[in-house]
C-alpha positions in Angstrom: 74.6 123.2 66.4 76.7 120.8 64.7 79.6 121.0 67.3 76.4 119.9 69.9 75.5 116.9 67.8 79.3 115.7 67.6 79.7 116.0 71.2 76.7 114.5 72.0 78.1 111.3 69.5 81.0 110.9 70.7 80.2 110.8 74.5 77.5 108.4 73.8 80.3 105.9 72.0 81.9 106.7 74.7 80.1 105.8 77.7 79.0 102.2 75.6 82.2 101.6 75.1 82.6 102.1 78.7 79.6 99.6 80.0 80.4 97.3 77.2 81.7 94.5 79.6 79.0 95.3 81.9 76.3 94.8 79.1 77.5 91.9 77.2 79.1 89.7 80.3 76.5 87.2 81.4 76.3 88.2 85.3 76.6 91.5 84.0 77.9 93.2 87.6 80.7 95.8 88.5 83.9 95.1 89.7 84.2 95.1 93.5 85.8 98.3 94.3 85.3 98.4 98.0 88.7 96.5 99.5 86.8 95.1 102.0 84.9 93.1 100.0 87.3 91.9 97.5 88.7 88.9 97.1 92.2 89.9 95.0 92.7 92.4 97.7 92.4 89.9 101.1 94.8 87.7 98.6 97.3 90.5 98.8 96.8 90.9 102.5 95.3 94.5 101.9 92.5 96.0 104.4 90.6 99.1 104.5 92.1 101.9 106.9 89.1 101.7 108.8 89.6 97.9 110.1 93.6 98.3 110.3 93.0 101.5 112.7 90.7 99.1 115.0 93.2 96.3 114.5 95.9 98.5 116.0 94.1 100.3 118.5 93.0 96.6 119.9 96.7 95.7 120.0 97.7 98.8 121.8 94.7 98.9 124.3 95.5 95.3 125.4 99.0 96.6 125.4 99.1 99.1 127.6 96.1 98.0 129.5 93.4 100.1 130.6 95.4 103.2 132.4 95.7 105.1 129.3 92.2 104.9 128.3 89.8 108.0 129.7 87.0 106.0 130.8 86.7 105.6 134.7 87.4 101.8 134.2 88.3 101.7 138.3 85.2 100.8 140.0 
């Protein structure tokens, strides 16, 4: 029983030590974690796959034009 307790102590320091900026900061949020939305990240010129993948497939459709595409774009 006494091995419970201990654990239970010590994960509770240590998730408060954990949220301690989060509790005591005055607007109190999360980092942004999502590289699309933060600002350090479009500083470094870094973008999420996602939006480099369109950005790349744009460049290649305009490219190459529409012949490689499998939609009948021939009307």
């Amino acid at each position: 029983m006494s091995l419970f307790i201990i654990t239970v102590v010590i994960l509770a320091i240590a998730v408060f030590l954990f949220s301690f900026n989060i509790i005591f900061r005055k607007n109190g949020k999360f980092p942004e974690s999502e590289i699309g939305h933060n600002k350090e990240m479009r500083k470094l010129g870094l973008m999420c796959a996602k939006s480099q993948e369109k950005i790349l497939w744009k460049k290649r459709e305009e490219k190459e034009g529409c012949s490689s595409c499998c939609c009948s774009c021939e009307d």
